[in-house]
VODRENMI-354297 format. One record per residue (C-alpha): x negated, y negated, z. Coordinates in steps of 0.001 Angstrom, whole numbers, padded with zeros to 6 digits, always signed. Layout:
<rs>
XYZ
...
</rs>
This chain:
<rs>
-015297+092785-112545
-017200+095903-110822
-018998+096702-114565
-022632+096744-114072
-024655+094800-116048
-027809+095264-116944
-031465+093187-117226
-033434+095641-118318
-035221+094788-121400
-036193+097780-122865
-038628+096496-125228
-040984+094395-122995
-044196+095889-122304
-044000+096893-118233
-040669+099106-119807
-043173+100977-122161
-045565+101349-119796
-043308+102648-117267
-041655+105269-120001
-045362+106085-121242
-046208+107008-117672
-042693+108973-117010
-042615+110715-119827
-046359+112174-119128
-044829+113363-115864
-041667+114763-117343
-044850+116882-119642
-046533+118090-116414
-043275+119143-114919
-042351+121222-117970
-045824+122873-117584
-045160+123417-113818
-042124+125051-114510
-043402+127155-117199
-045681+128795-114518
-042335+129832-113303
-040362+131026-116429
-043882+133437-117694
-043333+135280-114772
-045931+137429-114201
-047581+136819-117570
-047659+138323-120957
-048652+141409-120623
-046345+142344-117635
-043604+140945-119958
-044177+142979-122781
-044211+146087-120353
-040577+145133-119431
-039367+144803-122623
-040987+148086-124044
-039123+149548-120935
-036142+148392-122296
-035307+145828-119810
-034039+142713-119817
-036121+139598-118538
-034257+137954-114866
-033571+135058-116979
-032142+137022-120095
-029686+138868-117488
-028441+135453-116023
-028075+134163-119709
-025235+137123-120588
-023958+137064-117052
-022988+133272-117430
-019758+132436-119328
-021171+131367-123009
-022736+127963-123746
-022090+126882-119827
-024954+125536-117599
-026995+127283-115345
-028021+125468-112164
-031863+126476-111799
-032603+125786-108206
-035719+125516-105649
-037910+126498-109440
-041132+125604-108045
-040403+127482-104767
-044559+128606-103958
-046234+125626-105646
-049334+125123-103897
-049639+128523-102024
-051226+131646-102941
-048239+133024-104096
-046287+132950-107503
-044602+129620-108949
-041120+130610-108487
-041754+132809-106046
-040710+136126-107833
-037312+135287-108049
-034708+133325-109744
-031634+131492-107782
-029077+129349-108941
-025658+128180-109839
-023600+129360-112528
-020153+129824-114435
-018928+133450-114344
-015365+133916-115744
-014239+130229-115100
-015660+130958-111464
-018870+129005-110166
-021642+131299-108283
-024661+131370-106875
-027214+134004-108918
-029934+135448-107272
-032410+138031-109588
-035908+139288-108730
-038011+138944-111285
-039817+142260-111206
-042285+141256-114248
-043967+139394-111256
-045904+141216-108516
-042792+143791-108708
-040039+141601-107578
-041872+141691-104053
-040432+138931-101611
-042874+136999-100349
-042763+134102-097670
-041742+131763-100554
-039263+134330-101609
-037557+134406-098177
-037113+130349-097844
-035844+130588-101249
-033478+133193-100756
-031945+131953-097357
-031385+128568-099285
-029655+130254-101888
-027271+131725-099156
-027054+128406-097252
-025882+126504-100208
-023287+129696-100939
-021713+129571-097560
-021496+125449-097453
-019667+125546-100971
-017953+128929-100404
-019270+130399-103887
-019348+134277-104271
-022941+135673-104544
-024214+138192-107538
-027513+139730-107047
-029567+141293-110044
-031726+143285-108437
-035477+145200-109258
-037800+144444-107164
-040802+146301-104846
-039687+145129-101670
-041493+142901-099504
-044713+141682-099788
-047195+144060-097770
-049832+141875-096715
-047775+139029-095197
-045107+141431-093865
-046017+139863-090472
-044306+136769-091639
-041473+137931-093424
-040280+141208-091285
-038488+139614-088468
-036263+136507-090490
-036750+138901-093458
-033271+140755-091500
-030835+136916-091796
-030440+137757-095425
-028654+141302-094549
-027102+139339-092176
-026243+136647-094636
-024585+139124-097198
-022045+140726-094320
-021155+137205-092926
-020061+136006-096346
-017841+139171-097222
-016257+138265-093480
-016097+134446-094345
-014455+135916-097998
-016931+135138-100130
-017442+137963-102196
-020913+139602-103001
-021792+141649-105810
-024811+143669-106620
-026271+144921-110170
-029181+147106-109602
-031357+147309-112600
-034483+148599-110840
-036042+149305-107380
-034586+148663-104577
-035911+149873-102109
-036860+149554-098228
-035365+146869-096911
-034156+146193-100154
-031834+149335-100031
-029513+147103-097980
-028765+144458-100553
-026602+147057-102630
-025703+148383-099350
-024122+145316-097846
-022701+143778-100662
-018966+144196-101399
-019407+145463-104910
-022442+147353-106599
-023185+148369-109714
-026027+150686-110479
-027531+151477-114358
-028119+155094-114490
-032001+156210-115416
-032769+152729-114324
-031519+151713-110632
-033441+153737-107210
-031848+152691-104658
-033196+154347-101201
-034647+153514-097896
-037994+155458-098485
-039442+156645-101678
-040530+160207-102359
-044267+159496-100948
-042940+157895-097433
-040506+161442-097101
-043316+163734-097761
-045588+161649-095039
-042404+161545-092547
-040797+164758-093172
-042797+167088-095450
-040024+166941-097848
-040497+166935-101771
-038210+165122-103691
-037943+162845-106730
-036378+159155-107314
-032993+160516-108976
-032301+163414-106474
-033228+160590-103493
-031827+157350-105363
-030862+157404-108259
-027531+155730-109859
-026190+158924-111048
-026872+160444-107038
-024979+157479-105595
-021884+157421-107819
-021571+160768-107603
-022772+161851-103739
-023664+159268-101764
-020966+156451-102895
-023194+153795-102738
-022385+152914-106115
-019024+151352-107008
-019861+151292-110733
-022131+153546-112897
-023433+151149-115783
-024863+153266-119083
-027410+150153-119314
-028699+147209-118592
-025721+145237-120909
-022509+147547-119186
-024004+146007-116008
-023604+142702-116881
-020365+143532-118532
-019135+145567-115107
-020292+142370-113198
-018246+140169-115404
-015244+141807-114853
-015704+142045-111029
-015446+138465-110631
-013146+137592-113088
-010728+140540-110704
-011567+138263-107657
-009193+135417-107751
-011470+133126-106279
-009908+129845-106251
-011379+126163-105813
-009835+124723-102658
-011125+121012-103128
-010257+117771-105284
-009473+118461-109418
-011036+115395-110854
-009265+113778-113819
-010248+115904-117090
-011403+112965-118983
-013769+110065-117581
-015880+107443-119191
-019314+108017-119927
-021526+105384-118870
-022111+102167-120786
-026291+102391-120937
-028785+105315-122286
-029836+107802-119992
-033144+107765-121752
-033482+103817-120124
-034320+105484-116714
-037490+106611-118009
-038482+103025-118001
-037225+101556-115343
-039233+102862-112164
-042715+101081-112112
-045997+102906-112144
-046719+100866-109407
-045357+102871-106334
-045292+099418-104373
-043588+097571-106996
-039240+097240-106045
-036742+098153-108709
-033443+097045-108783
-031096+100669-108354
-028207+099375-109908
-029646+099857-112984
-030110+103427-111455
-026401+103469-111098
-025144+102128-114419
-026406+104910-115949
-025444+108009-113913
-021421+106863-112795
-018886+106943-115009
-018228+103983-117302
-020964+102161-115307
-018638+100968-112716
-019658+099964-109077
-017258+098820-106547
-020344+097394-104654
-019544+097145-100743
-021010+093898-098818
-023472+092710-101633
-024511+089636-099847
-025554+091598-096328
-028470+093842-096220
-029522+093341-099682
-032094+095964-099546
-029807+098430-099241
-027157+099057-102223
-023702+100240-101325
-020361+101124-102869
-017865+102765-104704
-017873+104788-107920
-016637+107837-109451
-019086+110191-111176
-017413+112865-113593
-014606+111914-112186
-015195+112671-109071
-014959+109702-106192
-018368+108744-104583
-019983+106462-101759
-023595+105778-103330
-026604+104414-100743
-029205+102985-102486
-032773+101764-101234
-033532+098516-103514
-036403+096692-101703
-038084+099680-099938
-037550+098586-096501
-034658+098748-094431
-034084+096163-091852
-031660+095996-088801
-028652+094484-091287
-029122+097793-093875
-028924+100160-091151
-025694+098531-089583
-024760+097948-093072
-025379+101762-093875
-023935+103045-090462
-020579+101410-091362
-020434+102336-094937
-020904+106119-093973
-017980+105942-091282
-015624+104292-094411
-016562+107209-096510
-015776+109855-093633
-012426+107835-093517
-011399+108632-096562
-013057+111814-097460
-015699+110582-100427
-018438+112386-100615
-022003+110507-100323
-025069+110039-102916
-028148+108464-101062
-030961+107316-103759
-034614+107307-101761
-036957+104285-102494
-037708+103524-098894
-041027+102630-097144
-038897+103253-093868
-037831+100788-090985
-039438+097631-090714
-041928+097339-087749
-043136+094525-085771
-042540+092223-082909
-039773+090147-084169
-038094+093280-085597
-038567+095345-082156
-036722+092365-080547
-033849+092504-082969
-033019+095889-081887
-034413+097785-084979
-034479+100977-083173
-030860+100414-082114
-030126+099800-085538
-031583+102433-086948
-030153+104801-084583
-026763+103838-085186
-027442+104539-088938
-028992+108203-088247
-026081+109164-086187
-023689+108335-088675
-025635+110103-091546
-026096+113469-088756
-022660+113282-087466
-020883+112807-090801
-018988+115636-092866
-018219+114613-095842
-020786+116106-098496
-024002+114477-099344
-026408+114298-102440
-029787+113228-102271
-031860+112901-105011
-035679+110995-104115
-036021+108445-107248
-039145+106800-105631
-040752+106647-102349
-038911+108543-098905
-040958+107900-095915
-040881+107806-092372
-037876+107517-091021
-035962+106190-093795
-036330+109538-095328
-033750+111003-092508
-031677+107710-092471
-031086+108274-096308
-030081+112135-095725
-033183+113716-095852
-033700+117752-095875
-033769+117793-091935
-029979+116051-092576
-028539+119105-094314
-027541+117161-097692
-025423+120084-099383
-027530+119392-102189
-031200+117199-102700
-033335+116961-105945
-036349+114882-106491
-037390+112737-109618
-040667+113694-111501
-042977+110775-109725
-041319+111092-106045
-043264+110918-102846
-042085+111961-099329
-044494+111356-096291
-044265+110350-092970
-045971+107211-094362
-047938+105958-097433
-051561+107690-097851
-053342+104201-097520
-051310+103632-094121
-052059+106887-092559
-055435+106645-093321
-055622+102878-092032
-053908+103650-088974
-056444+106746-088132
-059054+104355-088788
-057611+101656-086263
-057362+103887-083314
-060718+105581-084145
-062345+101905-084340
-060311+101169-081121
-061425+104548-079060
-065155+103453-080218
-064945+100030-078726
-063240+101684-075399
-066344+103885-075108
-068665+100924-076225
-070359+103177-078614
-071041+101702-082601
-068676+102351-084976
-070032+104597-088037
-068311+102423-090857
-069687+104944-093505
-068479+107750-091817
-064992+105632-091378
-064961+105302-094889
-065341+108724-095929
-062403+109664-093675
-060183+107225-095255
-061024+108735-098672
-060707+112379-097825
-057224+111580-095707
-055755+109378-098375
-056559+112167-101157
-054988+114763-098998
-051769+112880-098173
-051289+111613-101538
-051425+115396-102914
-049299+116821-100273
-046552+113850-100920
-045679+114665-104328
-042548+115982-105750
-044309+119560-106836
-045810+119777-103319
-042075+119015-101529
-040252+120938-103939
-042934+123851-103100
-042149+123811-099629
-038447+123984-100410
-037706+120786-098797
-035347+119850-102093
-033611+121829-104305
-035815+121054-107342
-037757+118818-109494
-035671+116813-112181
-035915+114778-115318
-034169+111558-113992
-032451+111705-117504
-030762+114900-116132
-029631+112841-113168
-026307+112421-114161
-025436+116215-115146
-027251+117535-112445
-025002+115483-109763
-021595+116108-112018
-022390+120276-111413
-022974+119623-107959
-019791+117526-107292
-018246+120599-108769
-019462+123118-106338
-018883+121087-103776
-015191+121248-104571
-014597+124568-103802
-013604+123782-100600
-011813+120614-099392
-013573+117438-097903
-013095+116549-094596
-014545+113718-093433
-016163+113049-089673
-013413+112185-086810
-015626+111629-084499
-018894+110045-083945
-021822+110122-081074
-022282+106760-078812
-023486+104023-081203
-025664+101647-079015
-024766+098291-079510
</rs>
């Protein structure tokens, strides 16, 4: 039988404790992320609205086909920095006319729309994730333009997202612009390189300098309409493909440009009907420990995310810290990696490396769960080839081609973090569970092993050792790793896709399986020397 079964005991006190402290993380995160949805605050709001406009997320809403999902990715994109939660704009994946595609809107209630350092990163994922899954792009567009004051840092890779919009129409992935607002600058060349635009008249300005940077140039006098306006560029200019009468025939105009597209999913149909799995979603709340050192078993992970809570586990007895095997997840066939015991030892790795050239083999895409302290170190472990080991595992996870999901349930550090498919692996899609950490190692160790070599360099000079001093280092280092670990701080830095309820974990996977399959899956055919 390859039915899960499950131990957990949902009624014992470490579950409740675990769920209590969950669920007050699943609280903060809908707090973080309301940062992102208020934009740029009340009163900027209201402004919009009295303007007549619609909000970035209130345009998505109507774009999307009714009742379907939207994908909200990279959300906390600027957590931590000086610049907006969300990073002025809104990116994601959604369902227009039957047809999946990735959404990109400025959100002009914040700072104008202006693109920011956080804006770019979250932009040129956006794209990335377009071109891997071959998804046509729509752009709602109103914003200022770039961010003056850090222009230094966005100007130069500022130009790869032009670039990205003409390299998609070549690689036929169609892009569509609705201009709502400004766009201006820079900016201009959104609507300007995208195959389709769409422009609301009295609303859209669409023009490579406004009426003050002509007058200072040229000593011309103009206005926004005669240099930019919708009605100018459907008429004169022929920038505009489409003259919207508002906000609504724009979406509506948009609508029926992609449903004229004929885009067509190239990848695997998955069966139309699928079990659901056996045990509650809600039970994942409960079953990671508050203790960040404490192992949890990640089948119990599994049973509640694949479909009918069957596992096809692959060489249970070998490298039992390391959980592999078969499944299918919305119907969809997958290879699922799992970390059980934290570490991973010379008989995961080769157990990994081969799993990962089986999956390439037969074209299954790849879900790596993260609750990994790393490799283990030490003499005995050197000797055993470790580093071989964990080589061989690394170059099948980089050289492989079959998709791969990550999502960080736990602890991803060192590197475990790239043996599991970490960002620096390209995963075509990564997420991160409310209470996940990512390092290069624990705080405590970091700060430990700074203390060893400081003892060590004092005794090599033969100078005392300030213990006091040693101690407030450890304190200071072990606060500042621990806060720039967390999920929000990772997610910030758009090194995943986004923060999730792990009760999500199961949709959130079945819409990327989707987008995955709009092209087919090939898996590796070839493979750099393993050393033996």
């Amino acid at each position: 039988m390859t039915t899960l079964r499950t131990a957990l005991d949902a009624s014992s006190p470490p579950y409740q404790d675990n769920r209590a402290a969950m669920l007050a993380r699943v609280d903060d995160l809908a707090d973080e992320q309301a940062k992102a949805l208020a934009g740029g605050g009340e009163k900027y709001v209201e402004r919009h609205h009295r303007r007549g406009k619609l909000l970035a997320r209130e345009r998505i809403e109507l774009l999307i086909d009714q009742d379907s999902a939207f994908l909200e990715l990279s959300t906390l994109a600027g957590w931590g920095t000086d610049f907006p939660v969300g990073a002025n704009l809104v990116t994601g994946i959604g369902v227009i006319e039957g047809t999946e595609c990735m959404i990109v809107a400025n959100d002009p209630t914040s700072r104008g729309g202006a693109s920011n350092p956080s804006s770019l990163k979250k932009s040129a994922r956006a794209a990335q994730i377009a071109a891997e899954n071959h998804l046509p792009t729509v752009n709602l567009v109103e914003s200022g333009g770039a961010d003056l004051p850090t222009q230094k840092e966005i100007f130069i890779p500022g130009g790869g997202g032009f670039r990205n919009l003409t390299r998609a129409s070549a690689g036929r992935r169609p892009t569509i612009s609705l201009v709502f607002g400004n766009s201006t600058a820079g900016g201009a060349y959104i609507p300007g390189m995208s195959d389709y635009t769409v422009m609301v008249r009295g609303g859209a300005k669409v023009f490579l300098a406004g009426p003050p940077l002509v007058k200072m140039a040229t000593g011309e006098e103009s206005d926004d309409e005669t240099l930019g306006g919708a009605e100018m560029h459907a008429r004169t200019s022929g920038l505009a493909d489409y003259l919207a009468e508002d906000e609504h025939d724009a979406i509506r105009l948009g609508r029926s440009i992609v449903r004229r597209l004929g885009h067509r999913k190239q990848g695997l149909t998955p069966p139309s009907t699928y079990a659901d799995p056996l045990y509650d979603a809600e039970e994942l709340l409960g079953l990671v420990p508050t203790d960040p050192k404490a192992p949890f078993d990640p089948r119990e992970v599994i049973g509640r995310i694949v479909d009918g809570s069957d596992f096809d586990e692959f060489k249970p007895l070998y490298g039992s810290s390391l959980v592999t095997g078969w499944a299918q997840l919305h119907g969809n066939p997958i290879g699922i990696l799992a970390n059980a015991q934290g570490v991973l030892f010379s008989e995961e790795a080769q157990k990994a490396a081969q799993f990962i050239q089986l999956a390439n083999q037969i074209d299954t895409p790849l879900l790596f769960l993260h609750n990994t302290t790393g490799y283990m170190v030490g003499a005995e472990y050197e000797q055993r080839g470790i580093i071989k080991h964990g080589a061989q595992m690394i170059n099948a996870v980089s050289n492989s081609t079959v998709p791969h999901l990550s999502v960080v349930i736990g602890s991803s550090y060192g590197a475990g973090n790239y043996g599991m498919s970490g960002r620096a692996y390209d995963p075509r899609f990564m997420f991160s569970w409310v209470n996940a950490r990512s390092a290069v190692m624990g705080a405590a160790q970091l700060a430990g092993v700074i203390s060893i070599v400081s003892r060590a360099s004092a005794e090599k000079k033969g100078v005392p050792f300030d213990e006091a001093a040693d101690e407030q280092m450890r304190e200071l280092v072990e606060a500042q790793i621990d806060a720039e670990s967390t999920a929000y701080a990772i997610s910030g830095m758009l090194y995943d896709d986004g923060v999730i309820d792990p009760r999500d974990t199961r949709t959130v996977l079945g819409i990327c399986l989707s987008v995955i399959n709009n092209l087919p899956i090939r898996g590796a055919e070839g493979y750099g020397v393993f050393r033996l």
